[in-house]
C-alpha positions, 0 to 999 in steps of 0.5 A: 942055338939061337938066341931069343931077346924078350922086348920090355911093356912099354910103360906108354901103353894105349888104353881105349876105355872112356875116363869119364875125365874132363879137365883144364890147365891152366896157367900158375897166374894170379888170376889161374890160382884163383881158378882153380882154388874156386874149382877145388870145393866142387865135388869130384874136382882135382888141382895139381899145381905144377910149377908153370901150370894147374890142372884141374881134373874133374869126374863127368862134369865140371862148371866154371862159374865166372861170377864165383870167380869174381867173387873170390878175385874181390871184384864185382860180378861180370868182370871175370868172363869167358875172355879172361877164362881163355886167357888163363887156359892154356888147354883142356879136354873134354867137350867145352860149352860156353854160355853166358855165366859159365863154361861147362866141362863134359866128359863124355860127348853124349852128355853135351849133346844132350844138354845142349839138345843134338841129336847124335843120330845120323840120317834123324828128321832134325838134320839140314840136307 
């Protein structure tokens, strides 16, 4: 008779579908808890603060407005910026846009392209040969 074994599901199993998650650490600073307690009141946001990290989760979409974090930092509008957001990241996932007042988080690459006007199709009149 021989004997069979029966392997245990791997609690680290692959899930394909989209989350339609987007997200940021950041570091548990002075200048990251203020982040992430501006980011918190936006809808569809989550904070988990962990003991050398934030993150801040979000549905579809999220929008880092620097100047509400100036605002809720005390400081005039324009001293947090794009820089001082990097500083704080430490890593993020979703697509990423910088513009000059914000940093835009999208879930789904669909959704950045459309606003930042690509085109996703291949072989479309707008690509550069």
């Amino acid at each position: 008779m021989t004997q069979q074994f029966k392997t245990a599901d791997s609690p680290f199993k692959s899930d394909n579908t989209a989350s339609n998650m987007c997200g940021i650490t950041l570091m548990n600073s002075q200048i990251g808890i203020v982040v992430a307690e501006v980011l918190r009141d936006k809808p569809g946001v989550r904070v988990t603060p962990l003991p050398s990290m934030i993150r801040v989760d979000a549905t579809n979409r999220m929008d880092i407005v620097y100047d509400e974090v100036s605002e809720a930092l005390g400081e005039e509008p324009g001293f947090f910026d794009s820089a001082q957001f990097e500083e704080s990241m430490s890593t993020h996932y979703g697509r990423m846009i910088h513009e000059d007042d914000r940093t835009i988080m999208f879930a789904n690459p669909e959704d950045a392209a459309e606003f930042i006007g690509f085109d996703l199709q291949a072989g479309s009149e707008s690509r550069h040969v």
